[in-house]
SEDODREN-728028 format. One record per residue (C-alpha): y, x, z. Coordinates in steps of 0.1 Angstrom, whole numbers. Example, Ala and Ser with C-alpha at 12.3 -4.5 7.8 and 13.67 -1.06 7.14 Angstrom:
2
c2 c1 c3
-45 123 78
-11 137 71
***
This chain:
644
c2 c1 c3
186 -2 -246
155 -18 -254
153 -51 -285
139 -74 -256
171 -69 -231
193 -75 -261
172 -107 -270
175 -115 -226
213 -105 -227
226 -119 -260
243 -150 -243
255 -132 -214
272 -96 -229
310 -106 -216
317 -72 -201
333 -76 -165
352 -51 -148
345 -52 -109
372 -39 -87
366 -30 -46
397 -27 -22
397 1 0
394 -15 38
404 3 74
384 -11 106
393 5 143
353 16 139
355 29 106
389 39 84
364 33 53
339 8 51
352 -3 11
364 24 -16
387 18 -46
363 13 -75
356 -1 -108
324 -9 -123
317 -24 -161
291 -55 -157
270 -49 -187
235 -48 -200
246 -10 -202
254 -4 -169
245 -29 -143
215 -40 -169
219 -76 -155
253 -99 -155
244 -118 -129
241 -134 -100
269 -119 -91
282 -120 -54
316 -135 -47
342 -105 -58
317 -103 -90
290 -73 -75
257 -79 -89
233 -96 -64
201 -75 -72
182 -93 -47
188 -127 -56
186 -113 -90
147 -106 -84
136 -136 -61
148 -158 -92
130 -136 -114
99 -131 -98
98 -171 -82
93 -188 -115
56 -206 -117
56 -193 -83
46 -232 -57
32 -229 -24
-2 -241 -37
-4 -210 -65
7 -186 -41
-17 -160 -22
9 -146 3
21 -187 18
-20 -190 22
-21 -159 41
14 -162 60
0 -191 81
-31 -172 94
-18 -138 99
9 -125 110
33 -101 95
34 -60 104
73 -63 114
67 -94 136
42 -80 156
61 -49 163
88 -72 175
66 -96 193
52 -68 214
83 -53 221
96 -84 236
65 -97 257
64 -58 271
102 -58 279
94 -78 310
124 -100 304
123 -133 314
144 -150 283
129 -131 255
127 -162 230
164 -157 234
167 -121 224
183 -110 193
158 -97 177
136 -129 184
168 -146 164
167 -126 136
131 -130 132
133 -166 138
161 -165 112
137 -147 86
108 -168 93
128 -198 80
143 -184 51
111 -171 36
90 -203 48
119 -220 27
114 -198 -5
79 -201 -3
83 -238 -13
79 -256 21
104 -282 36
91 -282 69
94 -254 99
72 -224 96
42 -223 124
60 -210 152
61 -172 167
45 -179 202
17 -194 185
6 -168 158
-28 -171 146
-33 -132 146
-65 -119 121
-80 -96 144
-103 -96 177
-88 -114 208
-70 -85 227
-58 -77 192
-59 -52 166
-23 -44 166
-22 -45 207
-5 -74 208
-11 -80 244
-10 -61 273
-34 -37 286
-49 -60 317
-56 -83 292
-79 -58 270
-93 -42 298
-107 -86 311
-120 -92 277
-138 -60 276
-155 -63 306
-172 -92 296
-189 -74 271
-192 -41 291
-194 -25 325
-172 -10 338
-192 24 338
-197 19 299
-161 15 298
-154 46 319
-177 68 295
-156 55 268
-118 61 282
-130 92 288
-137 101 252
-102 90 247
-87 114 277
-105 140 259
-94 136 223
-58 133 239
-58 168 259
-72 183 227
-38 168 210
-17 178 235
-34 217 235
-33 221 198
3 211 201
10 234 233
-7 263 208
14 255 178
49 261 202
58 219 198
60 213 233
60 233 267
33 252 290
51 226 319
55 198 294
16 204 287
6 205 323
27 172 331
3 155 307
-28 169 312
-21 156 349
-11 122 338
-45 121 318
-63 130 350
-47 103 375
-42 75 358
-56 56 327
-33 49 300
-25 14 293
-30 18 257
-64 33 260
-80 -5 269
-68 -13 234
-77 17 217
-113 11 227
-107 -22 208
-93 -7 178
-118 20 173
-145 -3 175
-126 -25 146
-123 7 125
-162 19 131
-168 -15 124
-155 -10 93
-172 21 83
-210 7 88
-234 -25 86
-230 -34 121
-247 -60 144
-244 -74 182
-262 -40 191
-237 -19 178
-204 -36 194
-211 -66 216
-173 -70 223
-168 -83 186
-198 -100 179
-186 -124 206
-153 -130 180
-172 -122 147
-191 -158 152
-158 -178 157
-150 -165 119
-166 -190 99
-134 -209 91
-110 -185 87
-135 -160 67
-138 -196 44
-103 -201 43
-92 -165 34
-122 -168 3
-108 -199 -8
-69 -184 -6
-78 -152 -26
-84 -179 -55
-51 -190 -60
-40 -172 -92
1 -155 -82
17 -137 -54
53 -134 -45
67 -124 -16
102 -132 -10
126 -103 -8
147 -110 21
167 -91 52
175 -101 83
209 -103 69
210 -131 47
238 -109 29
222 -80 26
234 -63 -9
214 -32 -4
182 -38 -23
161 -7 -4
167 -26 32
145 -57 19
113 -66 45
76 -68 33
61 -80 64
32 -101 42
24 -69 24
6 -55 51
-10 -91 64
-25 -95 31
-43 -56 35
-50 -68 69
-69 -98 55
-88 -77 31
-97 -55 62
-108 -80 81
-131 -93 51
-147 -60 48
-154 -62 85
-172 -93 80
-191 -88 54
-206 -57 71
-216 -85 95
-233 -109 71
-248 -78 48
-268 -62 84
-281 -98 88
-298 -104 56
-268 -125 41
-260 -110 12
-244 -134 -8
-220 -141 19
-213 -103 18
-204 -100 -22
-183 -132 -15
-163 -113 10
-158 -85 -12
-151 -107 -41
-122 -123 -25
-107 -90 -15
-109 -80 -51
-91 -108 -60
-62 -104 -37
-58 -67 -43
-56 -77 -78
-37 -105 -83
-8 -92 -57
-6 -56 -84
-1 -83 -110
30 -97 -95
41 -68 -74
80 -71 -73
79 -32 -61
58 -4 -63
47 -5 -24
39 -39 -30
16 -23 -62
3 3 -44
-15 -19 -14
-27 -41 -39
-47 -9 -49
-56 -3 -17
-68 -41 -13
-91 -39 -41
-105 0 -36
-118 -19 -6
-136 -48 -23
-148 -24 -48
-161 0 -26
-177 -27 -2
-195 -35 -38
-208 -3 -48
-223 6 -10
-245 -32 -9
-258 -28 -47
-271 11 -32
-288 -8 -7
-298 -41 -25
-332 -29 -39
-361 -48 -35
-339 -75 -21
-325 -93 -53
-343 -101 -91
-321 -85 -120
-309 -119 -128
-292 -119 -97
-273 -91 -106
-266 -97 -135
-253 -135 -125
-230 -112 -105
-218 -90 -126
-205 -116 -149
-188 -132 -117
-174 -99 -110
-161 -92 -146
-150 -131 -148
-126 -119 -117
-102 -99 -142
-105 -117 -174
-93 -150 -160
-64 -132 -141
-33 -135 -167
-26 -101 -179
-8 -77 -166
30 -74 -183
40 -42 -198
54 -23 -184
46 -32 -151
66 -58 -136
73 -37 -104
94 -15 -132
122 -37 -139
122 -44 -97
125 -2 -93
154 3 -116
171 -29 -95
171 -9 -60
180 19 -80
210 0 -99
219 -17 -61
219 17 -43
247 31 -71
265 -2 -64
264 2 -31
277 39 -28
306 24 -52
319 -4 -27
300 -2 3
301 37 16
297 29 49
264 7 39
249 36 27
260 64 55
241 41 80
210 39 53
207 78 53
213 84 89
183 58 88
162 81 64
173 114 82
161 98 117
126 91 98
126 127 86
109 157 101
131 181 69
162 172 73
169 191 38
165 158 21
189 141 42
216 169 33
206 161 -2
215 127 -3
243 132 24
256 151 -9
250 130 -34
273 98 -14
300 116 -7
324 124 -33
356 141 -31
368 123 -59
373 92 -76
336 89 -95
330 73 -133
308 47 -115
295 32 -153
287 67 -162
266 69 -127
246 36 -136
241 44 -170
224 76 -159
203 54 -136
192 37 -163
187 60 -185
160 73 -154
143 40 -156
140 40 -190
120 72 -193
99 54 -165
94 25 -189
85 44 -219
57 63 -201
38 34 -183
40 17 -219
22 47 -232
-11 36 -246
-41 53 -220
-40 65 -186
-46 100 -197
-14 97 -218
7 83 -192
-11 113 -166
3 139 -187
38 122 -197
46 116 -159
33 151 -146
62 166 -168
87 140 -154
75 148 -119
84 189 -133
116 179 -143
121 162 -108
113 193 -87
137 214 -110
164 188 -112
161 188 -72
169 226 -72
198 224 -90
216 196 -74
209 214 -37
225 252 -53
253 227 -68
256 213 -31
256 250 -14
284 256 -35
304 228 -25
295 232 8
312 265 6
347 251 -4
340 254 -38
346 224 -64
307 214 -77
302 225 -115
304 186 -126
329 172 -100
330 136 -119
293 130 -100
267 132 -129
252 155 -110
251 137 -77
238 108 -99
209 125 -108
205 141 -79
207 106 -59
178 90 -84
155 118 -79
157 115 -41
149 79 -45
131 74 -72
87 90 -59
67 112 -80
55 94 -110
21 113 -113
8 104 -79
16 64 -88
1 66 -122
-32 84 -110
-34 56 -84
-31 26 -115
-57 49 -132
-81 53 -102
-85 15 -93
-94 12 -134
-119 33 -126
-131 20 -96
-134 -14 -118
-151 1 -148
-175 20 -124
-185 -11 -100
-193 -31 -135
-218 -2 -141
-232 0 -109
-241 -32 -112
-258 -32 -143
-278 2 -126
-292 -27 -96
-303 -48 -124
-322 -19 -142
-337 -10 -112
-350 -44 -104
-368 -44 -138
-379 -9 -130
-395 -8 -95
-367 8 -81
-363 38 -107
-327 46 -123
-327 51 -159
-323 87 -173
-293 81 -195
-265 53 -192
-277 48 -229
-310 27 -216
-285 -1 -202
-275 -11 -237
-278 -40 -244
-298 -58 -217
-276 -47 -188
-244 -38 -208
-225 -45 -241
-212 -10 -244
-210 25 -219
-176 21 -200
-149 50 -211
-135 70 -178
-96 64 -179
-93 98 -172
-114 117 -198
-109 86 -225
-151 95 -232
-179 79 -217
-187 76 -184
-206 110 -174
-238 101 -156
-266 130 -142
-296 119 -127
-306 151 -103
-333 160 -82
-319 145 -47
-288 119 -62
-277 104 -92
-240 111 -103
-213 97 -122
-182 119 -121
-145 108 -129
-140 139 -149
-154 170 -166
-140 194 -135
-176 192 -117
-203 213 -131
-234 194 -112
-261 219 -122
-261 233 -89
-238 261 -96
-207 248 -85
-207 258 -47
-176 237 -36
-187 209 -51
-230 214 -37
-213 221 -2
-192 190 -4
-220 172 -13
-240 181 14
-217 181 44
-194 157 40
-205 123 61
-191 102 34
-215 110 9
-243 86 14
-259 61 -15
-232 38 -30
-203 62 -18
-177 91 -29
-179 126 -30
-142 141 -29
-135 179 -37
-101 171 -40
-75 143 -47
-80 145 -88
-121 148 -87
-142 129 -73
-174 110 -83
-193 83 -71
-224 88 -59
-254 62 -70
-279 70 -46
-286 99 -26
-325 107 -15
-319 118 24
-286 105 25
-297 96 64
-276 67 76
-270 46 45
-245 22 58
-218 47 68
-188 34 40
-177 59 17
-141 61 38
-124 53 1
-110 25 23
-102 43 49
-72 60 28
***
């Protein structure tokens, strides 16, 4: 157990024994078991809150945590909950308007989401009532990003932006890209020769009423991919021009300096950590979206400034919500966030010469470097750590007391699943045939945790790459063994360690992801921040320099740079190659960019993304940024790092 728990913990190291009584309902003969459970720093970790019969509340447990410093006024995600709304209500929303009843405000599901709303307005520090449902002010075009609204609707706002013979041109394109889905599933043996014909036929008669909003949504996403104007798609430059507020509003939001999102279920008793919602998660990915889909805007019409501000801001959100991230999804979109601001940066300074002085970009770059040193720093390890080992600690809990609970939360997960080998995994790892040492099940837990602890605390990136790839190893093999374990038990046969170690294990590595995957995504967006600090110190060389890039990374020092950024993945300097058609920096050594490596030259030269300012991918681990590219024919295609 680590010095600083003990320091946490000294005051409250009573140790508690928990008991459960075993409860019979006509529906189920056993919703409770028998159990007994040791509150501890050892075990549980945490001694409280503690539910009623003395269970440890892990989700109050990291609301209280994570809500200190935390007001309405600091907070990103209560800016952002009034202007957008969140992914779950939206799926609700539409299900209820398109359910042609009458009384929908009075559904259930309207309830509980009603319910929700007010509990997390509440946590977010307001005293009022939150804005209400029917009057969302959804980020996104009129007939809606999401399709919010009906197909009619789409169909009327298009048309005043199109004919109807532009229209038809583009519903077929969508006919078309559907019968190819439906053939290439008909080929691979996924659906009937009758089952194929029924929908090719459907296709032919009768327009689908999603298709009026898919037109919308593709137009959003190419929208996203280029510097676009009125010419390219009339239908949202009508909206585009109503933005001036919100864009200001979102820029002046992604200032404030925390994020918390509430950790709430529709059941306001929820014990189950893993069933908490993070509607805002996506609305604040939604806002950077829409940011980058302005900024395309004001960049094709010579407004620059306006442009980097956009991108800024997304930067900042991205950022600041990995800070504070309560969970790892919530860490992971905060990546995602700012990969987009970054890579909206990177794509205007490829296309800013001529346009700017150096001491513009340099004024910018400082702005842009300013961006992470006034953020507070990041706590080590991450605080999404701690948050992790809490679902973990809450699932063991629940298996303990609330078997039942957890049935319904795999049946869940098996509904979800296409391999339904996991499922039988976990299926096997919450059912014991006999009475379990639940302390030694949590301590194993944390013992899990811990290792995940000690290797984000490792010092590098290219440390912690290596340190999870073997944990990830152990996973896989760990995996094997439980599922031989659970064919033998299966088979009548008592498991080789019957008092649920192994299940234990077995249940953590189903639950817990694959550590190299998140790790390389923390050490990515470092990169992606190291890299955009160097291109712009390259715009500013090539202001002074009629629009010629230097032959070494070493002429930027001083003037344009202190030092030569390390790559987090190599731990040496950032590799840079001038070439005869592009200019290169790499993330790593695996590229050989003499012209000899053929995957990487035919990469290079086929894939669309590869354009001035954007990424060249060979795979997942290499990739390299690409400067400028002579010939790189449209030069405001995006690199699609967003897209991802």
């Amino acid at each position: 157990m680590k010095v600083r728990l003990h320091f946490l913990m000294i005051l409250l190291f009573a140790v508690l024994p928990v008991f459960a009584e075993e409860k019979n309902t006509p529906e189920n003969t056993q919703t409770t078991r028998t159990a007994k459970i040791t509150i501890s720093p050892d075990t549980t970790y945490i001694t409280g809150p503690q539910f009623p019969d003395g269970r440890i509340d892990y989700v109050k447990a990291m609301n209280q945590e994570n809500a200190k410093w935390i007001t309405k006024e600091n907070n990103i995600i209560a800016g952002v909950f009034t202007l957008v709304g969140g992914e779950t209500e939206h799926a609700i929303m539409r299900g209820l308007r398109e359910s042609e009843t009458e009384n929908w405000q009075h559904d259930e599901w309207f309830t509980r989401l009603k319910n929700y709303r007010q509990r997390f307005w509440k946590m977010l520090g307001f005293d009022d009532a939150p804005p209400p449902l029917e009057s969302l002010k959804e980020l996104q075009p009129p007939a809606g990003l999401l399709g919010e609204v009906d197909a009619e609707k789409s169909r009327a706002e298009l048309l005043t932006a199109y004919s109807q013979e532009e229209l038809d041109k583009k519903i077929e394109v969508i006919k078309d890209r559907e019968r190819r889905y439906h053939k290439e599933k008909l080929d691979a043996g996924k659906i009937t020769k009758e089952e194929y014909e029924k929908r090719i036929k459907e296709l032919d008669e009768h327009v689908p009423a999603w298709a009026w909003r898919q037109i919308i949504n593709n137009e959003w996403s190419d929208a996203m991919d280029k510097f676009w104007t009125e010419k390219d798609f009339p239908y949202l430059a009508k909206w585009i021009v109503t933005t001036d507020d919100l864009t200001n509003q979102l820029i002046d939001i992604s200032r404030r300096p925390r994020y918390f999102h509430p950790l709430l279920s529709y059941d306001e008793n929820e014990s189950l950590a893993a069933r908490v919602l993070l509607p805002y998660v996506q609305s604040l990915r939604q806002a950077g979206r829409f940011l980058l889909f302005r900024g395309n805007w004001d960049f094709a019409h010579g407004n620059e400034d306006k442009a980097f501000e956009c991108a800024f801001a997304t930067i900042r959100m991205g950022h600041t919500s990995q800070k504070d991230a309560m969970c790892i999804v919530e860490g992971l979109c905060g990546i995602a966030i700012e990969g987009i601001g970054n890579s909206q940066l990177t794509r205007y300074l490829a296309e800013m010469d001529g346009k700017k002085d150096a001491a513009w970009f340099l004024q910018k770059k400082h702005d842009f470097d300013m961006i992470y040193q006034q953020t507070q720093s990041f706590a080590v390890p991450p605080r999404w750590v701690r948050e992790e080992r809490f679902m973990g600690l809450s699932m063991i809990q629940a298996a303990a007391f609330e078997p039942s609970e957890i049935d319904e939360y795999i049946k869940g997960f098996q509904d979800n699943q296409s391999d339904h080998s996991d499922y039988e995994l976990l299926k096997f790892c919450f059912t014991p045939k006999d009475t379990y040492n639940w302390d030694e099940m949590l301590r194993l837990t944390n013992q899990a945790y811990d290792q995940l602890e000690d290797i984000t605390t490792l010092p590098g990136y290219k440390r912690q790459i290596r340190a999870a790839e073997r944990f990830d190893e152990r996973k896989k093999a760990l995996a094997e063994q439980v599922k031989r374990i659970a064919q033998l038990d299966e088979a009548g046969r008592e498991p080789l360690l019957s008092d649920g170690i192994l299940r234990t294990t077995g249940l953590v590595n189903e639950f817990f992801p694959f550590l190299e995957k998140i790790v390389r995504a923390y050490s990515r967006i470092e990169w992606d921040r190291r890299i955009t600090s160097l291109a712009f110190a390259l715009a500013a060389y090539r202001a002074d320099n009629n629009g010629e890039n230097p032959d070494s990374l070493e002429r930027l020092v001083p003037k344009y740079l202190d030092r030569i950024p390390n790559s987090p993945f190599t731990e040496q300097p950032m590799r840079y190659v001038k070439r005869a058609n592009d200019i290169l920096i790499p993330n790593d050594d695996y590229f050989k960019l003499d012209g000899s490596d053929e995957e990487f030259e035919k990469m290079l030269a086929n894939d669309d993304n590869s354009v001035s300012g954007g990424y060249v991918y060979v795979g997942p681990k290499h990739f390299a940024l690409i400067v400028q590219k002579k010939g790189a024919g449209d030069r405001g295609q995006l690199s699609g790092k967003e897209k991802n």
